[in-house]
LOLOTI-467586 format. One record per residue: x, y, z of N, C-alpha, C, O in turn; residue in one letter. Coordinates in steps of 0.05 Angstrom, whole numbers, padded with zeros to 5 digits, always signed. Layout:
# residues N
XYZXYZXYZXYZa ...
This chain:
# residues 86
+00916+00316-01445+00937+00320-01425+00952+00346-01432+00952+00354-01456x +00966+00361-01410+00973+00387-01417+00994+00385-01395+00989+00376-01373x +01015+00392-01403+01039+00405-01380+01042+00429-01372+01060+00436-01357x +01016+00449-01386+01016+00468-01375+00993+00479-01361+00981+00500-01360x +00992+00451-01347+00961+00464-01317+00969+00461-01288+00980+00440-01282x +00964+00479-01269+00981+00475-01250+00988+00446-01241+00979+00431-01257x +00999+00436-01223+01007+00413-01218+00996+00409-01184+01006+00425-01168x +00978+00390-01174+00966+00386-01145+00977+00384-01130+00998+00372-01136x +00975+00390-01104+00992+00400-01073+00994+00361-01067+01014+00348-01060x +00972+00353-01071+00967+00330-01061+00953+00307-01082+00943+00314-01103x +00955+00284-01077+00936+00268-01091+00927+00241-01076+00938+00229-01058x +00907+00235-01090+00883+00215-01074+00903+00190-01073+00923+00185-01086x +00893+00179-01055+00906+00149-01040+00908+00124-01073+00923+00105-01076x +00888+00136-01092+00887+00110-01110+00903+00108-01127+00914+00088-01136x +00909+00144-01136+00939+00145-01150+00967+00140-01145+00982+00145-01125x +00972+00129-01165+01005+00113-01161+01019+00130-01168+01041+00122-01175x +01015+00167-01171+01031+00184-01179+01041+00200-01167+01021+00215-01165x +01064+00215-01152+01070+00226-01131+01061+00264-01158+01065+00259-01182x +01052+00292-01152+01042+00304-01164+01071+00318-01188+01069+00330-01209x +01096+00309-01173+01120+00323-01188+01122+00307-01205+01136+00316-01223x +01113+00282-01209+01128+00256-01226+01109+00252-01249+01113+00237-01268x +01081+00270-01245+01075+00269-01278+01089+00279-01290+01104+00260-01294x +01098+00298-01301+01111+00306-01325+01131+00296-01334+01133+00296-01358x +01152+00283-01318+01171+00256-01316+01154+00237-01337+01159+00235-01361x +01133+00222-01320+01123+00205-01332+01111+00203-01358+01109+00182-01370x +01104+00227-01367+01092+00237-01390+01121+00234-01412+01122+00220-01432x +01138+00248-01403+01161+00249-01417+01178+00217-01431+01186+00213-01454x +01177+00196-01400+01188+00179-01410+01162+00160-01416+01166+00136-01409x +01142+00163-01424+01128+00149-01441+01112+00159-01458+01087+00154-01458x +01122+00174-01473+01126+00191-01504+01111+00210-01502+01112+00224-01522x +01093+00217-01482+01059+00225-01490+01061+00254-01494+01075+00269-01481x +01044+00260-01514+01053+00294-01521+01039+00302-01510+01029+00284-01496x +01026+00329-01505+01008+00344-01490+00984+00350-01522+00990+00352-01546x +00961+00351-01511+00938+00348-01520+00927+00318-01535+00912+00319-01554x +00933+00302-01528+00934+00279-01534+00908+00262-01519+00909+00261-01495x +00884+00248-01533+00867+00242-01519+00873+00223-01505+00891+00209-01514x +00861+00214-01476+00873+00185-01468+00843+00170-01459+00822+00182-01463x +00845+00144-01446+00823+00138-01435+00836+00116-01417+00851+00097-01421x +00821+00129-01391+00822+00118-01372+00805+00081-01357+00786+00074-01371x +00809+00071-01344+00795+00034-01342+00772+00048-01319+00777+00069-01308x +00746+00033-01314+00737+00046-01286+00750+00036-01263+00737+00029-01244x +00773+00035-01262+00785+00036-01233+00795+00065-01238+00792+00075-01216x +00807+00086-01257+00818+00108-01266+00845+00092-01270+00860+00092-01251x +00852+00079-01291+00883+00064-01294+00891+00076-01310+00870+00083-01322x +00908+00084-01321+00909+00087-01348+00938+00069-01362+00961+00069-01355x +00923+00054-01387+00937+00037-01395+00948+00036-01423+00936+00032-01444x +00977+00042-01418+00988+00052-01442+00989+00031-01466+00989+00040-01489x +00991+00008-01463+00989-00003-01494+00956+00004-01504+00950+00016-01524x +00936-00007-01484+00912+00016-01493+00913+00043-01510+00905+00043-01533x +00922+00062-01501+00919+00088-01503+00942+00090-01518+00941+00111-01531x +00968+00073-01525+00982+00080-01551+00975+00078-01583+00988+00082-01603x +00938+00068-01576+00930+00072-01601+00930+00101-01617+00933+00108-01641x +00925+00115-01592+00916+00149-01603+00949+00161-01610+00946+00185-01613x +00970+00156-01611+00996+00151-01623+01002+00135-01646+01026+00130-01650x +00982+00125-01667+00986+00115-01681+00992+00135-01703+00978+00155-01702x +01016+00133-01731+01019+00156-01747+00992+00170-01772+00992+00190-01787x +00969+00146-01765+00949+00160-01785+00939+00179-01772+00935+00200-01784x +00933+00177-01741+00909+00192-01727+00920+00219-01721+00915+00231-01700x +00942+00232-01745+00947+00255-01749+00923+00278-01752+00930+00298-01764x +00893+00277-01743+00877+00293-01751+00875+00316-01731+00890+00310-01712x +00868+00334-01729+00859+00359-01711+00850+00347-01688+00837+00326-01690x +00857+00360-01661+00851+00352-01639+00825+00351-01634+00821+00336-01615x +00801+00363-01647+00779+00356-01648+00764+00320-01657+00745+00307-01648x +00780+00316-01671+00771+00289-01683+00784+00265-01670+00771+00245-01666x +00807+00269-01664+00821+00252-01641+00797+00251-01617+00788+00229-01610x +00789+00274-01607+00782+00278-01570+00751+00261-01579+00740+00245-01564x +00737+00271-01609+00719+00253-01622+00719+00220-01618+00702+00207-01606x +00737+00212-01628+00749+00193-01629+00744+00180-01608+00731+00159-01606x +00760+00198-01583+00764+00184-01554+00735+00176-01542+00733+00156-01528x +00713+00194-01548+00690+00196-01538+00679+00171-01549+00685+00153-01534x +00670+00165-01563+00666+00146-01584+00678+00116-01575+00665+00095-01576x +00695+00119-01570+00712+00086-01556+00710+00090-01532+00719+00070-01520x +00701+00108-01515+00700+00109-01487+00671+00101-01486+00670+00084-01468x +00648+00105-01498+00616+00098-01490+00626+00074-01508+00624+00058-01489x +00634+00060-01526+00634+00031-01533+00642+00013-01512+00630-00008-01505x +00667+00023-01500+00681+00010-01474+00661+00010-01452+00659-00012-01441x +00649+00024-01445+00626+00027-01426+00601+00012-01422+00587+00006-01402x +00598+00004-01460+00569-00005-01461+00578-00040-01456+00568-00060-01445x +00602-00035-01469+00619-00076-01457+00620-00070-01433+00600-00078-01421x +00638-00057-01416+00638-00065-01385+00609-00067-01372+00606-00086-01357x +00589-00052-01374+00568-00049-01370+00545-00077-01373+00533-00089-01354x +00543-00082-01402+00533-00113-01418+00545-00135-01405+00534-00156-01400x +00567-00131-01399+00578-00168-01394+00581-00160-01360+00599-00173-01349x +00571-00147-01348+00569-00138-01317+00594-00136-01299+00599-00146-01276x +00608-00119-01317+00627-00112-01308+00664-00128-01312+00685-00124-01300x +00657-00145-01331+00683-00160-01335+00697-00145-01358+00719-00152-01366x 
């Protein structure tokens, strides 16, 4: 995530985010910029989820974090996928 990429004129019907109220939202739920996240396949994003990558060890280079993300994102995938979608 970055607060410094332009911000969209518009957004899709599925988002619950009006395009001014990310950075709001970012703010009041701690999230720093460059921070990996992962999204549900509906595109949710669910912060006690994703407050793992906020935990004080996973102090490593943004390389190994976004590592990280990749890695629990194809695990998450191969469960939703295996148990057919639950």
């Amino acid at each position: 995530m970055s607060r410094d990429l332009p911000a969209p004129t518009t957004t899709r019907s599925f988002l619950d985010v009006r395009p001014g109220d990310l950075v709001s939202w970012l703010d009041e739920a701690g999230l720093p910029d460059g921070l990996p996240f992962l999204l549900s396949p509906r595109f949710e994003y669910d912060v006690a989820l994703n407050s793992y990558f906020l935990q004080a060890n996973l102090t490593a280079p943004w390389n190994s974090n976004a590592n990280r993300a990749r890695a629990l994102a194809r695990f998450f995938t191969f469960l939703h996928t295996a148990l057919g979608g639950k």
